[in-house]
gemmi code that builds the backbone of each chain (N, CA, C; Angstrom):
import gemmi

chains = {
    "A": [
        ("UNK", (311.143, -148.730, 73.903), (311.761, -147.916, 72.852), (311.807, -146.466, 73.309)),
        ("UNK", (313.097, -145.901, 72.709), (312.718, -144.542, 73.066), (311.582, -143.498, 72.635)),
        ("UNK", (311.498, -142.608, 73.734), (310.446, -141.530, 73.416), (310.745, -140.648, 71.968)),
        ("UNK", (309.574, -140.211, 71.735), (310.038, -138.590, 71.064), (310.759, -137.619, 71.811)),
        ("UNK", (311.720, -137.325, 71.047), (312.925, -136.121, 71.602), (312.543, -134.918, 71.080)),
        ("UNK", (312.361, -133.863, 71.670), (312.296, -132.479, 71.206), (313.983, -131.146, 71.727)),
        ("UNK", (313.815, -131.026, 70.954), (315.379, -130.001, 71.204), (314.896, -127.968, 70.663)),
        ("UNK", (315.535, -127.741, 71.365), (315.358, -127.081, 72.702), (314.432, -127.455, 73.692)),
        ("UNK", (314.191, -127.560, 74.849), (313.421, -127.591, 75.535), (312.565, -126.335, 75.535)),
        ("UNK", (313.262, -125.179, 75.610), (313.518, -123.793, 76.389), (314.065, -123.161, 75.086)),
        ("UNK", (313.338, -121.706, 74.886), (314.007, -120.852, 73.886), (313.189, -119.979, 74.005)),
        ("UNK", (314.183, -118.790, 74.194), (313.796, -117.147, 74.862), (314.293, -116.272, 73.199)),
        ("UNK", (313.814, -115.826, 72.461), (314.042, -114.825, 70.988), (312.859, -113.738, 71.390)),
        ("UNK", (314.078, -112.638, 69.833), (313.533, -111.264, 70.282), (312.294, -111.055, 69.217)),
        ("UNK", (311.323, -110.196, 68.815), (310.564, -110.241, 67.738), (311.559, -109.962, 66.795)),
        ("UNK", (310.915, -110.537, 65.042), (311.517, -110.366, 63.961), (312.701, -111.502, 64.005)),
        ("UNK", (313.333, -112.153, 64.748), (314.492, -113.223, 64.695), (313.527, -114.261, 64.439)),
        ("UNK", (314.151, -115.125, 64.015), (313.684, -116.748, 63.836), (314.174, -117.481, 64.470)),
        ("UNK", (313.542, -118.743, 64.159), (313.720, -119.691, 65.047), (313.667, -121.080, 64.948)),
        ("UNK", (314.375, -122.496, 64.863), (314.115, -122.837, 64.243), (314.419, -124.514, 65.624)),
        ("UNK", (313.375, -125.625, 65.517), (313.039, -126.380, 66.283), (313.209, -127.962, 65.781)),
        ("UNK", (313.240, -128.692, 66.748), (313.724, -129.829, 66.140), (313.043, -131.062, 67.045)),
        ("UNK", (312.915, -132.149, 66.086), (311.714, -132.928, 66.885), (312.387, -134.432, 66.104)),
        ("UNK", (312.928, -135.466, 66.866), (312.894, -136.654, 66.443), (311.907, -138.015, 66.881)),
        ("UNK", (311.494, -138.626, 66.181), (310.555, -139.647, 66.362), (310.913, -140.569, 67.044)),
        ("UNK", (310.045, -141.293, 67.361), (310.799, -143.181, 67.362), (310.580, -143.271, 66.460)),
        ("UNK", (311.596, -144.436, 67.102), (311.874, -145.086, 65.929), (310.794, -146.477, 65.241)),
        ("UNK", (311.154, -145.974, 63.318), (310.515, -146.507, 62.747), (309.004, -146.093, 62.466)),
        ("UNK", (308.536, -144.863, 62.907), (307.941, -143.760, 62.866), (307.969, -142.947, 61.639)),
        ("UNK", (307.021, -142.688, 60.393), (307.222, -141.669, 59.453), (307.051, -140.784, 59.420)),
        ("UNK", (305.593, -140.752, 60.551), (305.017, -139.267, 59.956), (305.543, -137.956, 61.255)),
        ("UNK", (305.615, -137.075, 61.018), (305.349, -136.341, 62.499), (304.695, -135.102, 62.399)),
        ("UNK", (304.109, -134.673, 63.239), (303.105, -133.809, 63.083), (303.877, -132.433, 64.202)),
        ("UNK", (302.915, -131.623, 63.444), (303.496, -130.729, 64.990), (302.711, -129.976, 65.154)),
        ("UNK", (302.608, -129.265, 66.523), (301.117, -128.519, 67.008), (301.616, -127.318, 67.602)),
        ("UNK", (300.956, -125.877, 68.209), (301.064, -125.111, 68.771), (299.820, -125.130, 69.639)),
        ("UNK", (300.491, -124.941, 71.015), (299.891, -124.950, 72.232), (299.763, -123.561, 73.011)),
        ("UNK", (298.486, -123.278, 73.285), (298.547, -122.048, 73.767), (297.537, -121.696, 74.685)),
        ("UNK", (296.935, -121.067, 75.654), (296.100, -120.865, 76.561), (294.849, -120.827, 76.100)),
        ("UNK", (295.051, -119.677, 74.787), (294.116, -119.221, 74.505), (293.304, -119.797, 73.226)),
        ("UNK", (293.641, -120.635, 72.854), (294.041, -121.159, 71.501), (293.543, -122.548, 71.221)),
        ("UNK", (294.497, -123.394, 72.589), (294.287, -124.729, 72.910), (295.635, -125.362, 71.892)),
        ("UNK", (295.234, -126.301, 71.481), (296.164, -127.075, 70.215), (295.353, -127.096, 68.916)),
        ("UNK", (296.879, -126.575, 68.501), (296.258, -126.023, 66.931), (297.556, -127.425, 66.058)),
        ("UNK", (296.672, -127.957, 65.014), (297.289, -128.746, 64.383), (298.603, -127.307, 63.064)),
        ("UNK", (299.576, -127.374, 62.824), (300.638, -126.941, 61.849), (300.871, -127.410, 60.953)),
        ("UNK", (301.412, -128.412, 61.294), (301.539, -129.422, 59.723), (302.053, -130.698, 59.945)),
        ("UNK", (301.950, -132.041, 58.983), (302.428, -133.141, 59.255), (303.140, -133.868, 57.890)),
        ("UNK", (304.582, -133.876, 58.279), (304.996, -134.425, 57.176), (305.258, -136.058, 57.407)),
        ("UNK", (305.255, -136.787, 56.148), (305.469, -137.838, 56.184), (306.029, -138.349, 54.678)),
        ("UNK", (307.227, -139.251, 55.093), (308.227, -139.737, 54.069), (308.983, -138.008, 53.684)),
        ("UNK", (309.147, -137.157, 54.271), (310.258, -136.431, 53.866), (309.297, -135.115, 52.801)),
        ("UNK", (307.895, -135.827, 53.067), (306.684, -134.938, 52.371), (305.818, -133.798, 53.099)),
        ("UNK", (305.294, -132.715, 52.646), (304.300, -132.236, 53.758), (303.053, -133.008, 52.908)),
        ("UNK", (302.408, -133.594, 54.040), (301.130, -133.960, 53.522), (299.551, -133.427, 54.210)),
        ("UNK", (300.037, -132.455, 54.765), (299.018, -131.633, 55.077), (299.328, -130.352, 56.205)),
        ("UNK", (298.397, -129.618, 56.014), (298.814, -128.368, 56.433), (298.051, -127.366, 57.202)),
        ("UNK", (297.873, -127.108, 58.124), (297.077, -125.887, 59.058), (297.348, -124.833, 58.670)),
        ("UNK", (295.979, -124.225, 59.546), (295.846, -122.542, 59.168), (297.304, -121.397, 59.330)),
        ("UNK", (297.950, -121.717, 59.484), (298.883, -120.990, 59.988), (300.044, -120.436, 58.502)),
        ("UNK", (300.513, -118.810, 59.090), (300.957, -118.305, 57.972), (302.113, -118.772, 58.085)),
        ("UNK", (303.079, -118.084, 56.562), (303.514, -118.756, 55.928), (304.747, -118.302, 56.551)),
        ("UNK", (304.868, -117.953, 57.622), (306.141, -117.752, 58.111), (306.557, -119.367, 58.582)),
        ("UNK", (305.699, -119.757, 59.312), (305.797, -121.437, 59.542), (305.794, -122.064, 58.730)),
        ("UNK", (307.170, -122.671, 58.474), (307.500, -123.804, 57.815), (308.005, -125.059, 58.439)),
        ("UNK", (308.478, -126.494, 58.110), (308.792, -127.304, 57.998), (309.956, -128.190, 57.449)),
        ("UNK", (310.587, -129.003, 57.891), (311.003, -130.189, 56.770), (311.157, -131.404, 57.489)),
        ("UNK", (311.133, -132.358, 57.008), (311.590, -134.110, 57.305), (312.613, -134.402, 56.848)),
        ("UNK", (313.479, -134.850, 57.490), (314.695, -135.451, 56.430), (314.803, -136.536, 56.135)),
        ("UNK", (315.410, -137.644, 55.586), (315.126, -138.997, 55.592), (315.324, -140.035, 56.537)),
        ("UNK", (316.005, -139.742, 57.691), (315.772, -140.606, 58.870), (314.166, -140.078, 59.886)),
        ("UNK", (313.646, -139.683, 58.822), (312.128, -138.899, 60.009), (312.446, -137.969, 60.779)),
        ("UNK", (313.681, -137.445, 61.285), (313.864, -136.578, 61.862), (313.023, -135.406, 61.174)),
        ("UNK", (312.676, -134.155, 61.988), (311.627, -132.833, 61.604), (312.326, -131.908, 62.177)),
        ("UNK", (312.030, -130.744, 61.361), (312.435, -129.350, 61.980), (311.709, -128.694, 61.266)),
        ("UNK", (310.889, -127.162, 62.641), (310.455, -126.547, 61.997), (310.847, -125.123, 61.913)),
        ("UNK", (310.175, -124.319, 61.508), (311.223, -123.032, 61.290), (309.844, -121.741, 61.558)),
        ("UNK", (310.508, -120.681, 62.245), (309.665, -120.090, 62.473), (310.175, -118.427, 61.763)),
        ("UNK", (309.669, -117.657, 61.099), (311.017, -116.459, 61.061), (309.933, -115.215, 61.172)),
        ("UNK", (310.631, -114.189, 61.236), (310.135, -112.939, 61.483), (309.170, -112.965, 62.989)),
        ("UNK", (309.760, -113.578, 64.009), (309.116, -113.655, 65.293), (308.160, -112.705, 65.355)),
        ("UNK", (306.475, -113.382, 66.285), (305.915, -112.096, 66.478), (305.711, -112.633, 68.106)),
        ("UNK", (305.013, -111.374, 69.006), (304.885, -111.758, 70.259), (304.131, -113.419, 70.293)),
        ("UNK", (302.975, -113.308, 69.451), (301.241, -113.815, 69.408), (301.891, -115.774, 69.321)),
        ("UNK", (303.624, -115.780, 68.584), (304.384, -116.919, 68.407), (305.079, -117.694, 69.867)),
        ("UNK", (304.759, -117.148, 70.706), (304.833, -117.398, 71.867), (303.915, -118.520, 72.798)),
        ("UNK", (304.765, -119.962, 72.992), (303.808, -121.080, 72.990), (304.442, -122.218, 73.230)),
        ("UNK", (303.875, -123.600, 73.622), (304.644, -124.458, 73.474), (304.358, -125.261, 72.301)),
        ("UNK", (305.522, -125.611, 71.368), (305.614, -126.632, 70.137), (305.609, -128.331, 70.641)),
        ("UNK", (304.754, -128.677, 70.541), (305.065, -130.244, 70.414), (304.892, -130.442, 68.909)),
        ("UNK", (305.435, -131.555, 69.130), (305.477, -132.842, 68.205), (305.379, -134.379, 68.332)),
        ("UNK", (304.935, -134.833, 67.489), (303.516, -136.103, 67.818), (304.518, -137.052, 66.534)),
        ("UNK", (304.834, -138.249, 66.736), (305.072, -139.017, 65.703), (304.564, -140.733, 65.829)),
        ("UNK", (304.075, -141.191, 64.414), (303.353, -142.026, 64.537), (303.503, -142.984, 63.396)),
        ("UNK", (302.897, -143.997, 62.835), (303.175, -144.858, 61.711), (302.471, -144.088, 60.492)),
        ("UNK", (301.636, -143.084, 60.975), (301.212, -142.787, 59.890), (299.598, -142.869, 59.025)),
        ("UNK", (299.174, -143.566, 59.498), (298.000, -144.130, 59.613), (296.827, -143.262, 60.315)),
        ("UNK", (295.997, -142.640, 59.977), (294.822, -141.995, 60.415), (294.597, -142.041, 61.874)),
        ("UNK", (294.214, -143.542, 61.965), (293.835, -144.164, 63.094), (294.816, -144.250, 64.017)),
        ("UNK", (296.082, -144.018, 63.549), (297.399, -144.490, 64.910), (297.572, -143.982, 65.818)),
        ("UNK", (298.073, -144.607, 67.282), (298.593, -143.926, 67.960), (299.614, -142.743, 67.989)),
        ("UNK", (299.322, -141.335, 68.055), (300.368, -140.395, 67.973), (301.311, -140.203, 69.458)),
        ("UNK", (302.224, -140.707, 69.588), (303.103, -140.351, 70.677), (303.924, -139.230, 70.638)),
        ("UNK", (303.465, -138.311, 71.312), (304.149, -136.377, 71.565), (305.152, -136.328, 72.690)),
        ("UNK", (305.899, -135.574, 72.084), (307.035, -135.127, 72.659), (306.996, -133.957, 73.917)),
        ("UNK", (308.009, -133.337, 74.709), (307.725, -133.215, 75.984), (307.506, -131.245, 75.535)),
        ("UNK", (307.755, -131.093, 74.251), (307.380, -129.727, 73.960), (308.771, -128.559, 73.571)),
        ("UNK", (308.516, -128.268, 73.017), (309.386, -126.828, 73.348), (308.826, -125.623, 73.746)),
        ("UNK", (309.197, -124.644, 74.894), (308.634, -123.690, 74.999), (309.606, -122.490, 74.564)),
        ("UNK", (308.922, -121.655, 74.054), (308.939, -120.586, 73.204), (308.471, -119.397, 73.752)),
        ("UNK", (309.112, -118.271, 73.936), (308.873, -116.997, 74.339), (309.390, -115.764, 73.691)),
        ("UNK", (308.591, -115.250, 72.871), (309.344, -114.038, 72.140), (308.938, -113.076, 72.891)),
        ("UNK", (309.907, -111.650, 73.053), (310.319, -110.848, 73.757), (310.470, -109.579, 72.783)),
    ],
    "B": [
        ("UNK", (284.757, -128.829, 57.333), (285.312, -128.458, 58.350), (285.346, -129.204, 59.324)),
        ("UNK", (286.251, -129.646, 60.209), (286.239, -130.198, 61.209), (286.373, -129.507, 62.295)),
        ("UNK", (285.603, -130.034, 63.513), (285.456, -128.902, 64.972), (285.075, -130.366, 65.973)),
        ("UNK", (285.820, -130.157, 67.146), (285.681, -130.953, 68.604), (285.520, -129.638, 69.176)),
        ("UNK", (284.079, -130.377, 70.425), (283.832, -128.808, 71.410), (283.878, -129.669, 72.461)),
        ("UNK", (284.475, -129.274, 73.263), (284.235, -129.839, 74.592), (283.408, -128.880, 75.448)),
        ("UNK", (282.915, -129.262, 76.551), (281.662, -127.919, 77.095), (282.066, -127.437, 78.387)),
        ("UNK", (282.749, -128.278, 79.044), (283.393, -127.874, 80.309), (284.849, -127.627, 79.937)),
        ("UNK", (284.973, -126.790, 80.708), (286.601, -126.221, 81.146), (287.027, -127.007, 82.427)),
        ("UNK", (286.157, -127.194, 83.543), (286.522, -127.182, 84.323), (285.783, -128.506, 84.638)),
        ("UNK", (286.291, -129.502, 85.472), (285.293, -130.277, 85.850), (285.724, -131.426, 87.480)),
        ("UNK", (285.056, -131.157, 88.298), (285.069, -131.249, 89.407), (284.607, -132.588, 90.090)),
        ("UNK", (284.860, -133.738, 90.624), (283.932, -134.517, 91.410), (284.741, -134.716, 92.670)),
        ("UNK", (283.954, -135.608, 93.427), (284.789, -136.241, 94.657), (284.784, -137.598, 94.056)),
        ("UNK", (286.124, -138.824, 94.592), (286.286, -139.503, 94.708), (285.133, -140.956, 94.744)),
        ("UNK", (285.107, -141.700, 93.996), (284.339, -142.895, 94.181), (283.188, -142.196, 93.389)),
        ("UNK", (282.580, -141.137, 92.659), (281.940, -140.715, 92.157), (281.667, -141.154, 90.745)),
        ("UNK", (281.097, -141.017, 89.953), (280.972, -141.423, 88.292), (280.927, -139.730, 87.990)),
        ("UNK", (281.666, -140.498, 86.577), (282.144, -138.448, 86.055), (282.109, -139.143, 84.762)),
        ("UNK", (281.343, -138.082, 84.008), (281.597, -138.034, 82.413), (281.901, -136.650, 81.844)),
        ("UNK", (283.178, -137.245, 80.547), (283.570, -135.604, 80.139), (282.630, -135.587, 78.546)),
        ("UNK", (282.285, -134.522, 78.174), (281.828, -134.418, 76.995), (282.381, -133.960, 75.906)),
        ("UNK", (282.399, -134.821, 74.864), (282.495, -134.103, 73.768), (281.787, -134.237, 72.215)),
        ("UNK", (281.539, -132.932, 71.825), (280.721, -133.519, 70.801), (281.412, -133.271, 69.054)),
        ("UNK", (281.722, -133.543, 68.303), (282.380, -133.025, 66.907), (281.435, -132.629, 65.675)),
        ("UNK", (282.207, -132.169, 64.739), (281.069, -131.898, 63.671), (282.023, -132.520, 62.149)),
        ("UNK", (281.720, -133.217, 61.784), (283.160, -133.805, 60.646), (281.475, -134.324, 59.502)),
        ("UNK", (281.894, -134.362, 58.149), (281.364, -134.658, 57.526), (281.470, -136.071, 57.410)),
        ("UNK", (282.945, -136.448, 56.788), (282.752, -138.176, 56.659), (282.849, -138.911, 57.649)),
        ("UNK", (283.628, -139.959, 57.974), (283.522, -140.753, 58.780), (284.626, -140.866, 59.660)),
        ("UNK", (284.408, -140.022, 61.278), (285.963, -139.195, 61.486), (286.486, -140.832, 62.793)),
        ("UNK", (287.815, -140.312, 62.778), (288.124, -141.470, 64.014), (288.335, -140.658, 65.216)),
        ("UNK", (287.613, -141.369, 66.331), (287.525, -140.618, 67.498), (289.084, -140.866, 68.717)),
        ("UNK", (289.374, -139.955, 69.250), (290.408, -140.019, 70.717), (290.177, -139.707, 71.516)),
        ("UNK", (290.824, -139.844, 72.669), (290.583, -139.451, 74.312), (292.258, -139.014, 74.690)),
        ("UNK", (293.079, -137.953, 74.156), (294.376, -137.864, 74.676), (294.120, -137.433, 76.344)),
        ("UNK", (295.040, -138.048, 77.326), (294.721, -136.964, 78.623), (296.534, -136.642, 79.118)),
        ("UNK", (296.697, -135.769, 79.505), (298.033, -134.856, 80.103), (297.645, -135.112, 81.422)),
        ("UNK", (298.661, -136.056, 82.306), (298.687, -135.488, 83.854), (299.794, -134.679, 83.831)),
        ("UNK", (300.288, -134.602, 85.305), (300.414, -132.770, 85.511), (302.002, -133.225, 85.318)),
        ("UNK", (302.863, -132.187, 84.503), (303.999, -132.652, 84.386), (304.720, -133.669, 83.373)),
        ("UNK", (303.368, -134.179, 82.740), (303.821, -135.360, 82.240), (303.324, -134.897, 80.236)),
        ("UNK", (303.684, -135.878, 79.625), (303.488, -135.492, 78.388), (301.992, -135.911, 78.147)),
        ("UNK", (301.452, -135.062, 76.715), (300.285, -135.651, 76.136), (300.285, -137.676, 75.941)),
        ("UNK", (299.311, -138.276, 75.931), (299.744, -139.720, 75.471), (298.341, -139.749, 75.212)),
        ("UNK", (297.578, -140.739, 74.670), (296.513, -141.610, 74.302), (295.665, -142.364, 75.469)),
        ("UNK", (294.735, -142.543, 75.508), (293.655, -142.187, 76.825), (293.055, -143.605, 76.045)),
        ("UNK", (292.487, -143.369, 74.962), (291.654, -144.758, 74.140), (291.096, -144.003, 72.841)),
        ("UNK", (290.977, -144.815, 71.884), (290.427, -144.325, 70.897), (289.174, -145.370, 70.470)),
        ("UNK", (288.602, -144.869, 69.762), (286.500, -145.656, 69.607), (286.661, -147.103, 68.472)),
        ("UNK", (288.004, -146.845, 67.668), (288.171, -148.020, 67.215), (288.360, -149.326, 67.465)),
        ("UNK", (288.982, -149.185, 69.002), (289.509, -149.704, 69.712), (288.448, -150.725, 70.427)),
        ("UNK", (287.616, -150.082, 70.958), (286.062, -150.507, 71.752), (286.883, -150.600, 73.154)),
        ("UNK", (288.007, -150.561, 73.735), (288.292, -151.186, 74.830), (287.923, -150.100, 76.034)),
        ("UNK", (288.102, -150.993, 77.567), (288.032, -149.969, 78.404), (289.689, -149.241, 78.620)),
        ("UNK", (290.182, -148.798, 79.104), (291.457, -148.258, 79.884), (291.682, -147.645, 81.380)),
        ("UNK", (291.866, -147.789, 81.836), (292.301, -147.054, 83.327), (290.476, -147.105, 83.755)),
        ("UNK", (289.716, -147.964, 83.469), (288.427, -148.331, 84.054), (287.579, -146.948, 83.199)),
        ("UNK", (288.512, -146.261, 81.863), (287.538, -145.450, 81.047), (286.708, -146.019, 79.911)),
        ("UNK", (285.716, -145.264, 79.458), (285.043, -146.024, 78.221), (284.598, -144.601, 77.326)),
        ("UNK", (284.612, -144.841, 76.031), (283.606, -144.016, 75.380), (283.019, -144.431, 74.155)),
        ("UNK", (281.980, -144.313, 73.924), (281.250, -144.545, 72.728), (281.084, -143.590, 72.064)),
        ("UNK", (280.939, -144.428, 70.605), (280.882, -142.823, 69.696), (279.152, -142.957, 69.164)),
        ("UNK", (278.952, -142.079, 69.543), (277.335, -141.882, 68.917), (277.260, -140.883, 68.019)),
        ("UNK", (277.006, -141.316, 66.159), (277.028, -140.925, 65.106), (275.955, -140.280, 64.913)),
        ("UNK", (274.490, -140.310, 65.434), (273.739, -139.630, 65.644), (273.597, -138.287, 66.300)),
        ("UNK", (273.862, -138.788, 67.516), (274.075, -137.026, 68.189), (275.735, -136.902, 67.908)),
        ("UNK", (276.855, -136.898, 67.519), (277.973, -136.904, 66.765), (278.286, -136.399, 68.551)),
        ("UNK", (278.444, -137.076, 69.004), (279.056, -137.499, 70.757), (280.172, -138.355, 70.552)),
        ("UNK", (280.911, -137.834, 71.535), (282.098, -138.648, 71.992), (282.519, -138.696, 73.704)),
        ("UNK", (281.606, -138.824, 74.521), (281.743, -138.620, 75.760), (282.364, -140.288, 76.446)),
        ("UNK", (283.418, -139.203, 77.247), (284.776, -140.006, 78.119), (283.526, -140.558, 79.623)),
        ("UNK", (283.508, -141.842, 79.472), (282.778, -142.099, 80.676), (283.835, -142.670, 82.112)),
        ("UNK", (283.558, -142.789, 83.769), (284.132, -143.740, 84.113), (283.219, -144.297, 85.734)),
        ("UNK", (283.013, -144.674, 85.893), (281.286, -145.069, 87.159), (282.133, -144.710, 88.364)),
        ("UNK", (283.426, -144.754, 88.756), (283.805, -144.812, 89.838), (285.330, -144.122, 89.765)),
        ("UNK", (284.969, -142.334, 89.905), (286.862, -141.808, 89.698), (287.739, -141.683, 91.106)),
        ("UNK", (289.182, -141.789, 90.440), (289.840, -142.285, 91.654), (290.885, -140.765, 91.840)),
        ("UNK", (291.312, -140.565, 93.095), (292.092, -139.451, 92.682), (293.478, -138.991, 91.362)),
        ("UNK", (294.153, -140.336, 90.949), (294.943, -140.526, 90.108), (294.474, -139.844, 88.939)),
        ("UNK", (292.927, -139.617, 88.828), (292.658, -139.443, 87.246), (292.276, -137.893, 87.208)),
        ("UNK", (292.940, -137.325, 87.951), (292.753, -135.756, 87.861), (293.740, -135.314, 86.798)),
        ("UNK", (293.532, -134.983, 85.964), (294.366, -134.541, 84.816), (293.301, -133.564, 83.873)),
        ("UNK", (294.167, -133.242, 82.379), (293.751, -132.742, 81.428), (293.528, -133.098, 80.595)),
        ("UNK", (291.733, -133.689, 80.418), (291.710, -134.533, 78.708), (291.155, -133.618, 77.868)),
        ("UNK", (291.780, -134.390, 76.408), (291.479, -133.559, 75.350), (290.784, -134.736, 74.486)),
        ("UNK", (289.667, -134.282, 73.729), (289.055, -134.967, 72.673), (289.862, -134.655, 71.565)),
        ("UNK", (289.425, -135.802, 70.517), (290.429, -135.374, 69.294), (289.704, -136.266, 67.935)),
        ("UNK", (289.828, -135.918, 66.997), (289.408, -135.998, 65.911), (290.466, -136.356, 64.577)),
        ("UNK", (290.439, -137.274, 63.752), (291.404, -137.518, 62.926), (290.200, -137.905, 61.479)),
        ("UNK", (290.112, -137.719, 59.909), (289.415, -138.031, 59.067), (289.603, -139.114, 58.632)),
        ("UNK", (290.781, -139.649, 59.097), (290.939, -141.364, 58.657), (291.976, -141.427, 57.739)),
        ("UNK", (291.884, -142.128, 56.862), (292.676, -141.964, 55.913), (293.210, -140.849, 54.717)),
        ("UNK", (291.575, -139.911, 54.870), (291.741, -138.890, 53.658), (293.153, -138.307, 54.671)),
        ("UNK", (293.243, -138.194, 56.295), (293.928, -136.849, 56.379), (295.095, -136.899, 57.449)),
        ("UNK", (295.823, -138.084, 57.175), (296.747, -138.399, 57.417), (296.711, -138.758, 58.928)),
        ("UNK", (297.548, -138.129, 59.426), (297.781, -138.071, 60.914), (297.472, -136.719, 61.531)),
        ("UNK", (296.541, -136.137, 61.259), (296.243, -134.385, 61.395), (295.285, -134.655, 62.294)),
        ("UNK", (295.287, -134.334, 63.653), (294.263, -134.520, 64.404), (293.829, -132.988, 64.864)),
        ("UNK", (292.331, -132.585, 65.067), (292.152, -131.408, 65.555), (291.533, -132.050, 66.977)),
        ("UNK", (292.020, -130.965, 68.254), (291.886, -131.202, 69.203), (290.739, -130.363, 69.626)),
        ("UNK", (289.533, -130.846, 70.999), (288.957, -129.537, 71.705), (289.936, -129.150, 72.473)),
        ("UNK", (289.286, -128.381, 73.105), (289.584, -127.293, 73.885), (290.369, -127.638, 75.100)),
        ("UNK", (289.632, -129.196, 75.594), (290.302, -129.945, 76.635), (289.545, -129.484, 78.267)),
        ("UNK", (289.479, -130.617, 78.696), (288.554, -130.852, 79.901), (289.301, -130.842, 81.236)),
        ("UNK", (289.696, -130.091, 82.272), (290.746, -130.162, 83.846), (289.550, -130.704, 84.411)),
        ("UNK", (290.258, -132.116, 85.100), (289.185, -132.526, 85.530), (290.460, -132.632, 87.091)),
        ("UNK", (289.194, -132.552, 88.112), (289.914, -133.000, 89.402), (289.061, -133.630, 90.124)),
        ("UNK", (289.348, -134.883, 90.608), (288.708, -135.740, 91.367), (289.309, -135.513, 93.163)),
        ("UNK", (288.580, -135.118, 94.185), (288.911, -134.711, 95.275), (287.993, -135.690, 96.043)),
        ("UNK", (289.269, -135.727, 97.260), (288.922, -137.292, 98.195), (288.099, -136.893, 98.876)),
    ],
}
model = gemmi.Model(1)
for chain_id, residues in chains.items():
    chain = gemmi.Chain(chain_id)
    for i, (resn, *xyz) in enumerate(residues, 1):
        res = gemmi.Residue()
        res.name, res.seqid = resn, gemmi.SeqId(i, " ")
        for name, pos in zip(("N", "CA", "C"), xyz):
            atom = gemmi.Atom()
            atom.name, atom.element = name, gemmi.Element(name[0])
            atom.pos, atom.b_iso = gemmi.Position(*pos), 0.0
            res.add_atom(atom)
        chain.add_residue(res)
    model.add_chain(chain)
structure = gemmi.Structure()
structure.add_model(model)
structure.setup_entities()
């Protein structure tokens, strides 16, 4: 089956612009999660929606948002760029289940300028 | 609160050696344990998880609820398994699919 797809791969923005990312599952997959990756940081959980829901949510402000649409597809949204937003985004999609295997996507990297 | 620490950053053996990575968590209820590892280039994927009991790629780990351990064992590493593992933590059912990760372990096995 196919992998998780992430779109952009690659995305260069200035501070204060937004930004906004896109992550499809496999299929038959509900939930998807998404993380920020960073040197300094490590992986930080963001948020994970499932059925078109957020059902939980990380530390992160409220400039980071989300949505699911009803084929599971995700996008997340980033606005008022700051440098510190500079990172790679994956996204992880899975049945949903605590215990499940999460299969992550190849990332987007992100560089504000 | 939930927290995975891993203790090494860095971790080094030669070949045909036994290597264990550590990790230890702090979760109140009853958390489910992972082993994600990244080789170089390649995406995050699933290593084994404690529910599971199985070995994988000749890895094992047990979860010890007492000392709240989760250490990646393997008696004999091969150069293939030089990568980046990460421990990981999920609450089960209360918390969906939200996993908090450590810090993550570079391990390199040299011939």
């Amino acid at each position: 089956k196919a992998g998780v797809t992430q779109t952009p791969r690659y995305l260069i923005k200035t501070r204060g612009q937004q930004v906004t990312l896109s992550c499809s599952p496999i299929s038959g997959h509900r939930s998807v999660s998404w993380y920020q990756q960073t040197p300094g940081q490590g992986l930080q959980f963001l948020f994970e929606y499932f059925s078109e829901t957020q059902r939980n949510k990380g530390n992160f402000p409220g400039r980071f948002s989300g949505r699911q649409f009803s084929n599971s597809r995700s996008e997340m949204n980033v606005s008022t760029l700051e440098l510190g937003d500079s990172a790679l985004y994956l996204c992880a999609s899975s049945l949903g289940q605590g215990s499940d295997e999460q299969y992550f996507g190849p990332g987007t990297r992100l560089t504000v300028t | 609160a939930q927290r995975v620490t891993q203790p090494e950053k860095l971790l080094s053996v030669f070949k045909g050696a036994p290597v264990e990575l550590k990790c230890n968590y702090s979760y109140s209820g009853s958390p489910e344990l992972f082993w994600y590892v990244q080789y170089s280039r390649q995406r995050l994927q699933l290593l084994l998880r404690h529910i599971s009991r199985e070995s994988i790629k000749g890895f094992t780990a047990d979860l010890n609820k007492g000392e709240t351990s989760f250490h990646l064992k393997k008696p004999f590493a091969q150069e293939e398994d030089s990568a980046m593992y990460y421990c990981a933590l999920s609450g089960g059912e209360t918390s969906g699919s939200r996993l908090t990760f450590g810090e993550g372990t570079q391990l390199t096995v040299n011939p």
